[in-house]
One Martini backbone bead per residue (centre of mass of N, CA, C, O) as a GRO file, in nm:
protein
  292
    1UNK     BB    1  -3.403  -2.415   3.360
    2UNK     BB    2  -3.196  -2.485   3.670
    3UNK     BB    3  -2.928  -2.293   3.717
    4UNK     BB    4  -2.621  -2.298   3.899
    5UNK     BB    5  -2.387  -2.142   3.974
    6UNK     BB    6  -1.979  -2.265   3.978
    7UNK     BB    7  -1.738  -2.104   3.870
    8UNK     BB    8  -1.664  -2.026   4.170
    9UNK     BB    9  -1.446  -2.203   4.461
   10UNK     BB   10  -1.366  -2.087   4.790
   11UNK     BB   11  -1.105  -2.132   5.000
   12UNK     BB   12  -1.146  -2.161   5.376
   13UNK     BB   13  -1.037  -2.109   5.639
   14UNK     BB   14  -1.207  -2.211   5.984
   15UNK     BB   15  -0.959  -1.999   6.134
   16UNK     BB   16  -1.055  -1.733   5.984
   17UNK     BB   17  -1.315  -1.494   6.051
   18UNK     BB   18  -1.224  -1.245   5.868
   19UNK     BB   19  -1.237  -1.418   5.613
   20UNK     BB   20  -1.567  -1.535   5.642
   21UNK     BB   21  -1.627  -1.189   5.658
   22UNK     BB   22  -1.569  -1.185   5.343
   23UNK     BB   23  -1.698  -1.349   5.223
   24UNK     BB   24  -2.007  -1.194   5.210
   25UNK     BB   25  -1.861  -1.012   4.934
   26UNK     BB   26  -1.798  -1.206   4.739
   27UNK     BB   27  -1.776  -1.291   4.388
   28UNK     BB   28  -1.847  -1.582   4.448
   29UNK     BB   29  -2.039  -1.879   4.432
   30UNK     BB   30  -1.846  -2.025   4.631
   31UNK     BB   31  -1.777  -2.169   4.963
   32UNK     BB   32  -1.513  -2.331   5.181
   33UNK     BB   33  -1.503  -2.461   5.483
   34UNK     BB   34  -1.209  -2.531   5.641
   35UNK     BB   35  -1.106  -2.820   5.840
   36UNK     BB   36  -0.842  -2.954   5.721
   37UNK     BB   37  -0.620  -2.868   5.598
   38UNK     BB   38  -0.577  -2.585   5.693
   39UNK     BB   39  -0.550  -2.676   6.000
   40UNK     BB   40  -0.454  -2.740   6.236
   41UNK     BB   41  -0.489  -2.936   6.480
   42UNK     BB   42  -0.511  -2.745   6.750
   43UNK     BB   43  -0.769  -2.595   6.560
   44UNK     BB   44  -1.027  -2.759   6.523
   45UNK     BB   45  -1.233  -2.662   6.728
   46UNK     BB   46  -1.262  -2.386   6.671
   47UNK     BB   47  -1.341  -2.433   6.391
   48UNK     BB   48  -1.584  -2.565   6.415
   49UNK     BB   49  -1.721  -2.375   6.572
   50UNK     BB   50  -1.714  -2.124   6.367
   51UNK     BB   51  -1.825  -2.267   6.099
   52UNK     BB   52  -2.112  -2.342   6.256
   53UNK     BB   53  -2.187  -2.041   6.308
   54UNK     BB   54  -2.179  -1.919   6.081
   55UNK     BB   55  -2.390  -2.126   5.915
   56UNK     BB   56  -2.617  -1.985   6.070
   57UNK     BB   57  -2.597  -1.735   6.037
   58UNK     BB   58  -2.507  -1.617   5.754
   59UNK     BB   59  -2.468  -1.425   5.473
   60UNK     BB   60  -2.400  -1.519   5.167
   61UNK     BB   61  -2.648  -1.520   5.025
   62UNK     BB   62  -2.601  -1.679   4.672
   63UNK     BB   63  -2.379  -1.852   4.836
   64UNK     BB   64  -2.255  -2.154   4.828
   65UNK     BB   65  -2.226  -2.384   5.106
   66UNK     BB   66  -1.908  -2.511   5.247
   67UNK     BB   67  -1.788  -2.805   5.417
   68UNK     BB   68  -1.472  -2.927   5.517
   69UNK     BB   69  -1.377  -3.185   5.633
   70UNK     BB   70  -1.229  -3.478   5.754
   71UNK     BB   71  -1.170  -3.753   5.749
   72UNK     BB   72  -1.246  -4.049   5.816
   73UNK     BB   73  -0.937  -4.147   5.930
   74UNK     BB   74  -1.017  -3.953   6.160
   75UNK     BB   75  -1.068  -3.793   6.477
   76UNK     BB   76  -1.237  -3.549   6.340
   77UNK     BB   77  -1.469  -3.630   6.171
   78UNK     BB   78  -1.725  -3.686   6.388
   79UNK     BB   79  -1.688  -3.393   6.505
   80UNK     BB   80  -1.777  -3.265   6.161
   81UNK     BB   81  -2.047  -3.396   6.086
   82UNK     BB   82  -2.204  -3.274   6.366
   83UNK     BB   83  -2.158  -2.993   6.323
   84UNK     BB   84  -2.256  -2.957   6.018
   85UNK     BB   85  -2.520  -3.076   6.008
   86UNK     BB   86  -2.624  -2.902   6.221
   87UNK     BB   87  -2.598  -2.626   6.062
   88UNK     BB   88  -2.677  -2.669   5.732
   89UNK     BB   89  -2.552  -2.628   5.479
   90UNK     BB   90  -2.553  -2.704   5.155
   91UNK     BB   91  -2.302  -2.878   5.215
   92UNK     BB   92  -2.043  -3.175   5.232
   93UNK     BB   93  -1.690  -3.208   5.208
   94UNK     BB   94  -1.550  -3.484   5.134
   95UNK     BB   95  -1.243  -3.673   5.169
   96UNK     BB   96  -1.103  -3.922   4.982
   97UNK     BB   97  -1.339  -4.085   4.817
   98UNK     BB   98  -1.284  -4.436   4.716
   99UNK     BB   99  -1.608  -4.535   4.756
  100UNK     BB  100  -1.951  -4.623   4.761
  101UNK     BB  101  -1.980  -4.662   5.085
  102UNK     BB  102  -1.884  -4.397   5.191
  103UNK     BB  103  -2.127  -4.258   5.033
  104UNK     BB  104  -2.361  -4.410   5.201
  105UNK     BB  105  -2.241  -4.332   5.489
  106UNK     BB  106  -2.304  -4.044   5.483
  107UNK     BB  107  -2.621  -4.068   5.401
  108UNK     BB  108  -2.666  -4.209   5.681
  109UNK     BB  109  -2.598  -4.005   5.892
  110UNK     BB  110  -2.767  -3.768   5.817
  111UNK     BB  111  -3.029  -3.900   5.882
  112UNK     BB  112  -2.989  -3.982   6.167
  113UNK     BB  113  -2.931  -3.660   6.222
  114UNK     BB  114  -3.181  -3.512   6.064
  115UNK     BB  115  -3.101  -3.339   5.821
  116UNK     BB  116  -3.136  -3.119   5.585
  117UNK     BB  117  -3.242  -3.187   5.275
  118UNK     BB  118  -3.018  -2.972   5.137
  119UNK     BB  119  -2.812  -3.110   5.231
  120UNK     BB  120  -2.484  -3.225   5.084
  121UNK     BB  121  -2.304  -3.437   4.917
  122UNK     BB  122  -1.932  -3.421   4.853
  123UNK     BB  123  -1.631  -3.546   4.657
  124UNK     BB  124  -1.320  -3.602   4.681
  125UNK     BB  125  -1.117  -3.640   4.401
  126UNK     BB  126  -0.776  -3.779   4.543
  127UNK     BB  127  -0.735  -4.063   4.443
  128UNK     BB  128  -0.681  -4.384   4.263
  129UNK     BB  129  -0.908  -4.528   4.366
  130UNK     BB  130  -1.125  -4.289   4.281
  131UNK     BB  131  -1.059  -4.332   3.957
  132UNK     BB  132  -1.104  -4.669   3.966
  133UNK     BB  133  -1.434  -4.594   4.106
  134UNK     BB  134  -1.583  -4.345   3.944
  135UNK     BB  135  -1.845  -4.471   3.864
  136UNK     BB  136  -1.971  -4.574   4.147
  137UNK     BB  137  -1.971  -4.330   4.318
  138UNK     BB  138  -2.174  -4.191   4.098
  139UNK     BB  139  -2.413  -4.404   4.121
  140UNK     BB  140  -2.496  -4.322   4.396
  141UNK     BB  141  -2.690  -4.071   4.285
  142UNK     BB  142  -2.941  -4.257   4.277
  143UNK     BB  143  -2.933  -4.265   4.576
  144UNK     BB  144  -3.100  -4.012   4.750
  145UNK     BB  145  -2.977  -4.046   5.048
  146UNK     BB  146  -2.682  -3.960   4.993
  147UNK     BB  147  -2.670  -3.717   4.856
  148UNK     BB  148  -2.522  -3.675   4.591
  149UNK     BB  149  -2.405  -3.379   4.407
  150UNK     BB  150  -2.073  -3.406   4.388
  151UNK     BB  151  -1.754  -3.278   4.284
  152UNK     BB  152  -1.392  -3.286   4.384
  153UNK     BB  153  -1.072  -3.199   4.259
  154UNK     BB  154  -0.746  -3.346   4.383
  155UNK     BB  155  -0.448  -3.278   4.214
  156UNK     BB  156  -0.250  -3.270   4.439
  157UNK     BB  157  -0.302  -3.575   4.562
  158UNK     BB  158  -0.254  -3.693   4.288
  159UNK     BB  159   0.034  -3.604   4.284
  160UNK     BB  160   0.133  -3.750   4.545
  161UNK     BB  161   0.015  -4.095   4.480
  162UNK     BB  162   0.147  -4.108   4.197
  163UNK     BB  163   0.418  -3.874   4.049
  164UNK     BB  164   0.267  -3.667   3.912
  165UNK     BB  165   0.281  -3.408   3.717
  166UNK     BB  166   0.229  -3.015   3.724
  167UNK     BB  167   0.158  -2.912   3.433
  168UNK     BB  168   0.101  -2.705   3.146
  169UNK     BB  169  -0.213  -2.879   3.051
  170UNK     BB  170  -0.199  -3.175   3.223
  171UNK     BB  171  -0.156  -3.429   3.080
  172UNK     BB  172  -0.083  -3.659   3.326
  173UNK     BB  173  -0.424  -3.616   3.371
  174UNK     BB  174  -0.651  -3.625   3.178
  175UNK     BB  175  -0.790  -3.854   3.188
  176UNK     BB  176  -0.870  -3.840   3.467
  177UNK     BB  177  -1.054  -3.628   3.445
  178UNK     BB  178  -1.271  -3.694   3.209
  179UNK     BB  179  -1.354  -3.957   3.365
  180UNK     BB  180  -1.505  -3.784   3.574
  181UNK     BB  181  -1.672  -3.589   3.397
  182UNK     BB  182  -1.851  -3.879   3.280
  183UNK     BB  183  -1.936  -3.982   3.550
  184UNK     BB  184  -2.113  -3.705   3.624
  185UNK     BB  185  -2.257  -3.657   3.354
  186UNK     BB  186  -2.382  -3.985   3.371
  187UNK     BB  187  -2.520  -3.876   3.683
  188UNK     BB  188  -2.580  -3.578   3.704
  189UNK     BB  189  -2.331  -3.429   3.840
  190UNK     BB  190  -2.116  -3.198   4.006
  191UNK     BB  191  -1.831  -3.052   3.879
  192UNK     BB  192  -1.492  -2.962   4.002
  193UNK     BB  193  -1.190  -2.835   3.999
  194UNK     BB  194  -0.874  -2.798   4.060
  195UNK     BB  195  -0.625  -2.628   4.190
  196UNK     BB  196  -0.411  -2.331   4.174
  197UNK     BB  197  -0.106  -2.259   4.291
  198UNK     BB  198  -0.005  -1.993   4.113
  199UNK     BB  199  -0.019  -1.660   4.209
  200UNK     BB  200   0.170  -1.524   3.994
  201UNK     BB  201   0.057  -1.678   3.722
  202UNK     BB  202  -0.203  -1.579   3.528
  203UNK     BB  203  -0.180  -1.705   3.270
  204UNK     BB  204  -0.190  -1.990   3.394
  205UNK     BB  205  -0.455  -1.938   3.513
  206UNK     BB  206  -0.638  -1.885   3.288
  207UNK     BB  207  -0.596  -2.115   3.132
  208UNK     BB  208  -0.681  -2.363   3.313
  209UNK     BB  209  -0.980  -2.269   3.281
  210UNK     BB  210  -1.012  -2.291   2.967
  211UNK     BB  211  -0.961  -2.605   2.999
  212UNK     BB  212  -1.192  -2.676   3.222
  213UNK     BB  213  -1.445  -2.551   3.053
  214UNK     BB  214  -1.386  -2.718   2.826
  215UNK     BB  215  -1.389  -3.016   2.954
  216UNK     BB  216  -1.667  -2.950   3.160
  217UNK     BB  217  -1.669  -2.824   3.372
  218UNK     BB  218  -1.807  -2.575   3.593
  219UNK     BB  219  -1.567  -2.519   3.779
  220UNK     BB  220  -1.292  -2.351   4.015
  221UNK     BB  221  -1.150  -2.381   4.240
  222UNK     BB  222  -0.983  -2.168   4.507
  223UNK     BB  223  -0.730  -1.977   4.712
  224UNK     BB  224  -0.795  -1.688   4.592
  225UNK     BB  225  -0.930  -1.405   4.507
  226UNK     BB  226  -0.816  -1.315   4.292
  227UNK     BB  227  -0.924  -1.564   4.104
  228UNK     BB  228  -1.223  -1.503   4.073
  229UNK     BB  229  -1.268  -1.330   3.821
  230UNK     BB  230  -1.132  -1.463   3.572
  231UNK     BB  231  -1.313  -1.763   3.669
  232UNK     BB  232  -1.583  -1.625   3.578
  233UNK     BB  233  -1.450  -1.524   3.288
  234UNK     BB  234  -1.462  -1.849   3.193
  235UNK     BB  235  -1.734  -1.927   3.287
  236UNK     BB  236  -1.853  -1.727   3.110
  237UNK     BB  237  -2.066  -1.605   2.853
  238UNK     BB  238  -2.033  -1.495   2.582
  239UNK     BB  239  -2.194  -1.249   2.360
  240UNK     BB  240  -2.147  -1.416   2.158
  241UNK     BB  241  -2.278  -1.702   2.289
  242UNK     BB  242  -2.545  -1.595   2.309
  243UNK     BB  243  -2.624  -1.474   2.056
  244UNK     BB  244  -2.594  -1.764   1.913
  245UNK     BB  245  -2.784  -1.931   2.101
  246UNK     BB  246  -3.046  -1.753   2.008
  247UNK     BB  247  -3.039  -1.794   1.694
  248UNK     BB  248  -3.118  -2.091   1.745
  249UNK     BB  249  -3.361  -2.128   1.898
  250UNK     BB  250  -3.509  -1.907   1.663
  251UNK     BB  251  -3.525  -2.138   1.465
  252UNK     BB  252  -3.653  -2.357   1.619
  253UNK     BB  253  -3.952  -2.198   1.649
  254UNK     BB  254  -4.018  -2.218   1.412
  255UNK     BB  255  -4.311  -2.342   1.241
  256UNK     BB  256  -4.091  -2.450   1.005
  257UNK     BB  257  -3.898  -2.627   1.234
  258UNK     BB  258  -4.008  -2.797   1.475
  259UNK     BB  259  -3.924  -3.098   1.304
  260UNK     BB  260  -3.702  -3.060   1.279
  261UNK     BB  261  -3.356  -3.171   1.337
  262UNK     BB  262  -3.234  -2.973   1.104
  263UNK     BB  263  -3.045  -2.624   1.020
  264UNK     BB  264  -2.979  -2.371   0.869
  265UNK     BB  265  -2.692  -2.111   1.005
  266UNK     BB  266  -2.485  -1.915   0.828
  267UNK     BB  267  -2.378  -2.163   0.668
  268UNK     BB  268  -2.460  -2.437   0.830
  269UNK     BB  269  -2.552  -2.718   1.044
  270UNK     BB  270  -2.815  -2.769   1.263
  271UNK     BB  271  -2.873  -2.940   1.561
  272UNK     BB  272  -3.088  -3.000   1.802
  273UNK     BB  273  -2.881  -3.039   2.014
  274UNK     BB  274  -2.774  -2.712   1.982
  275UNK     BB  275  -3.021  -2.616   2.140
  276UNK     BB  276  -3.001  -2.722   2.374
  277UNK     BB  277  -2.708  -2.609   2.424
  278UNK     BB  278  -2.830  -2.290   2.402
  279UNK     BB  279  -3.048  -2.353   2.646
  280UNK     BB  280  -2.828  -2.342   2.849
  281UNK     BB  281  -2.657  -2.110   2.807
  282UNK     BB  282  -2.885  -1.887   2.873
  283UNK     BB  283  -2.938  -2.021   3.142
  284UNK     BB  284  -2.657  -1.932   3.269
  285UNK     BB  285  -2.672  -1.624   3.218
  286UNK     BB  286  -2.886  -1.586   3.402
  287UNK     BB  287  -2.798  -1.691   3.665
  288UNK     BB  288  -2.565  -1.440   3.651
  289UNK     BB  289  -2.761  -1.248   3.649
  290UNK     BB  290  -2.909  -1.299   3.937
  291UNK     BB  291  -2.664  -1.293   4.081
  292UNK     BB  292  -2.584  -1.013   4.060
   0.00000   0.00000   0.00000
């Protein structure tokens, strides 16, 4: 089994220099260059340029590599698309996402572009269409070409075109995310959480982590190195949950339980499912210790 851990996901702005080569050294699993939200309109050419000489250079390690352009509906989004392209980041982020065809035009620019195939479309769902439309745009990702290979939630901008509130809990929300969470992974694809604003209320900060990590994300957005610790610790397995799915594993493993469905430990009933679910637990655990 094959997993990359994401569970902390840095936006970093494109026209900060600094910034990007620090990244080069955070501990966070994921950085994404933004040129679109960080950036002036009078700053984008020059974030441009340094976003995608910067992804030329590498050095990011380990760290998956993401740009996230300007929307589609901008004047930036064209030379941001080709900038990206040709750089050939681990993914490119694509901002408002709000049906299929838009994701198979982004598949459709890369193949155009001659991209390398290991470049990814990942789309913000960030819109009211994103959310009535997001069975079909994960569905995209049956279609190989389009490259759609994951989400990212913009809870800040689906509160701003609905009117909910952001509250502790995200009440207003949770359906919301479930659904999109479901729909990512009844196709296969990686989804990661929207931003926490509150750089000063670390409590209300972890929680909202332990929240993201039970309801299935894969792990969290973040605005700040700060929250890189917390939010690896709130997505990675403890180890109690190691120990425990160890010996789930090695309890089906025995000659006389190969066949069963169900088996007994420690005095509960576990299910062949539980064992799936215990290899991926190991399995996450080792890919967090090998990117260590």
């Amino acid at each position: 089994m094959t997993i990359r851990p994401r569970r902390s996901v840095l936006y970093l702005p494109g026209s900060n220099a600094r910034a990007i080569e620090k990244a080069r050294s955070l501990p966070a699993d994921g950085i994404i260059l933004d040129l679109e939200d960080a950036v002036a309109p009078d700053a984008k050419a020059d974030a441009r340029k340094q976003v995608a000489d910067a992804v030329k250079a590498g050095g990011f390690g380990a760290r998956e590599v993401f740009v996230r352009v300007n929307g589609i509906d901008t004047p930036w989004h064209a030379d941001d698309m080709n900038a990206a392209a040709h750089a050939a980041p681990d993914a490119i982020l694509v901002p408002k996402i709000s049906n299929f065809e838009q994701v198979e035009m982004m598949g459709r620019r890369l193949l155009d572009m001659g991209t390398e195939h290991k470049t990814r479309i990942w789309a913000m769902i960030e819109t009211p269409f994103a959310i009535l439309n997001i069975r079909d745009i994960a569905a995209a990702a049956k279609d190989s070409e389009t490259r759609l290979s994951g989400f990212v939630l913009g809870t800040n901008d689906l509160a701003k075109e609905t009117g909910a509130r952001i509250l502790p809990g995200r009440v207003p929300m949770l359906a919301w995310l479930s659904t999109c969470i479901l729909a990512a992974r009844a196709f296969g694809i990686a989804i990661l959480d929207g931003v926490y604003n509150d750089l000063g209320n670390a409590k209300s900060f972890a929680e909202e982590c332990a929240q993201a990590r039970d309801l299935g994300f894969d792990g969290k957005t973040l605005i700040h190195p700060n929250q890189i610790a917390p939010c690896n610790e709130a997505f990675s397995p403890s180890e109690e949950d190691i120990a425990q799915a160890r010996k789930i594993i090695a309890m089906f493993e025995r000659p006389e339980n190969k066949d069963k469905g169900v088996v007994q430990l420690d005095g509960r009933m576990v299910e062949r499912l539980h064992a799936d679910i215990a290899r991926r637990t190991v399995a996450i655990a080792k890919a967090i210790e090998e990117r260590n």
